[in-house]
Every structure is written in structure tokens, then in C-alpha cells.
C-alpha positions, 0 to 999 in steps of 0.5 A: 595415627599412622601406628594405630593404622598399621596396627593389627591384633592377633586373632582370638583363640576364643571358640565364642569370640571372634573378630569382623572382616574390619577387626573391629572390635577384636575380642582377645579372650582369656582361654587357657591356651591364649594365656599360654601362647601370651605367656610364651610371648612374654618370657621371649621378649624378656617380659620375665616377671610378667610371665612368672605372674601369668603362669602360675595363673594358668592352672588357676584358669584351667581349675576353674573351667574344669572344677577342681581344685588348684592342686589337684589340676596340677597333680593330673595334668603337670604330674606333680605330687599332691600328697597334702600333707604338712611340713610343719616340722621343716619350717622350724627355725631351730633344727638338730643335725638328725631333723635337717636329715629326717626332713630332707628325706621327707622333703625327698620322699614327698617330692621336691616340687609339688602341687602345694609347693607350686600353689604356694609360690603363685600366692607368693607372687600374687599377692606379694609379689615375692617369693616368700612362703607365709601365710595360712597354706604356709605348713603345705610347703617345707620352703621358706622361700621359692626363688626363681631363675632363668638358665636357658633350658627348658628341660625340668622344673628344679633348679635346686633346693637345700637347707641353710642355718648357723651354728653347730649342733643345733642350729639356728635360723634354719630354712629349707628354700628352692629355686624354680626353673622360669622356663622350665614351669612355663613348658610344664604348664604349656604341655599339661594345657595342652593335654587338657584341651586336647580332652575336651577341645571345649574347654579352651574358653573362658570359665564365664562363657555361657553363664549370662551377662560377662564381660568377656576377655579385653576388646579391643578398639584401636584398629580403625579400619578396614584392613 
């Protein structure tokens, strides 16, 4: 009892939630620079896998709200390339020395980390929790794999990318796959929040506000009294 006493929640950022003079009950809604802020939390108390999940979300909360698409959300407000057009050929699991040059020039030409390419990797760790690249949007991404590191510095979002196979001439089990910097997305995502919110201050709630009966964000009871 003595922990729930002491125990305060940190104000809503909602612009229609609030908490009373007793905080109770408090209502953390889910707004996009909520979800940022909790995001930045996680990563700096080492919560990493909870912070990779939430932020490749965010853009998810903010197309939603804005009514767009995933992709173009992240085209306009992360500034990343969003040309649409399919890898097909770079997935391949068998490649001649000249295609592995074509494809990384076209990989390059394309942009090495995309829309598509970040879409990809949250239906990844979404829904799989990995960062395997399969499934029906598969052709949208030349990588077999998106993998994920931490190096301490937030500057940028690649860390590196590059092909792999056996064999000489042509060959065998090829694959392209690319290693995100976690920090890096993170205050990617948190600058292009911030720029969509500073456009439209009402934005930054949640995409059911204001559309009927909805539950919104988590309420929370366990201050007990008065503070």
C-alpha cells in the first residue's frame, strides 16, 4: 500500500484527457507525442525490444490521424524515399556477379532505407517478432532480413547493408539484408512527430477521439489518494 501511495502518474499529453486534482483516475492517452516520449523512455531504461515495437508503430498512429498511408506518412514527415517500386529481382536466391552489381546500384539509386523498407520491418517485428522480410509486401524490399543494433549514436538510420552468397560465378543462397540503427529510427521518428504536430497542434490525439463511444488510452486507478 505504501508503494501505490507513493506512486503518481505522469500527466496526459491528450489534449481531451486529463486527470483530477486527486489523480484519479488518470487517462494516459495514446497521441503521437505520448507514444514518442514513451518510446524514448523505454530505449533509456534498456527496454530495447519494447522500444523497437513501439516505434515502428508511430507512424502507424500518425497515418491513421492524418489519413494517409504508412508509407507516404513516412516519405513526408522522415524524408525517406517512397518510389514503390519492386525488388523482385533482388531477392533472388541464385545471382550472377553482374546482377549482384545491377541490384546494389539499384538498391542505391532507390535509396538504401525506404518507406517500404521501414513498413516491412514493423510487420516484421509485429507480427513476428523478427526481422525476416516475407510475406505479401515482401517484393517492396530487396532485404531478406532487416536486422537491428544499438551503437550509441543517434546520428542517422543505417548502420550497414550488403549482399552475401556461395559459391563462384553464379551464386547460390543470395541475399541482400540491412542493419538499422535503434537510436537512430527512434530520433528520426521523434523529429518528423514533431514537425506533424507542430502543423496542427490538433493532431497530437488520439485517431478515435471525437468519433463516438471509445475507449480512450489506459486509465489508470491505482493513485488512491489525494496527492
Amino acid at each position: 500500500m505504501t508503494a501505490i501511495a507513493d506512486w503518481e502518474p505522469m500527466p496526459s499529453t491528450c489534449l481531451k484527457c486529463s486527470d483530477n486534482e486527486y489523480g484519479f483516475p488518470a487517462v494516459v492517452c495514446r497521441t503521437p507525442s505520448r507514444l514518442v516520449e514513451e518510446c524514448e523512455n523505454a530505449f533509456d531504461a534498456g527496454l530495447l525490444l519494447a522500444a523497437l515495437t513501439l516505434v515502428v508503430t508511430i507512424p502507424d498512429v500518425c497515418a491513421n490521424i492524418d489519413g494517409t498511408d504508412y508509407r507516404k506518412w513516412c516519405e513526408e514527415y522522415l524524408g525517406l524515399p517512397n518510389d514503390g517500386r519492386k525488388m523482385t529481382n533482388a531477392r533472388k536466391g541464385e545471382k550472377r556477379p553482374d546482377e549482384i552489381k545491377e541490384e546494389f546500384e539499384t538498391i542505391e539509386k532507390r535509396g538504401i532505407f525506404t518507406a517500404s523498407d521501414l513498413y516491412q520491418l514493423r510487420c516484421a517485428v509485429i507480427h513476428a517478432g523478427s526481422s525476416v522480410i516475407e510475406g505479401r509486401g515482401e517484393d517492396y524490399s530487396p532485404y531478406k532480413a532487416i536486422g537491428v543494433c544499438v551503437q550509441g549514436d543517434a546520428r542517422g538510420i543505417i548502420a550497414s547493408y550488403g549482399h552475401k552468397g556461395i559459391g563462384h560465378g553464379s551464386q547460390q543462397d543470395c541475399e541482400f539484408d540491412c542493419v538499422i540503427k535503434l537510436e537512430g529510427l527512434i530520433s528520426l521518428i521523434a523529429k518528423g512527430v514533431c514537425k506533424f504536430v507542430e502543423e496542427d497542434p490538433e493532431r497530437d490525439r488520439e485517431y478515435s477521439t471525437g468519433q463516438g463511444l471509445s475507449r480512450q488510452g489506459v486509465v489508470d486507478f491505482r493513485p488512491l489518494i489525494k496527492k
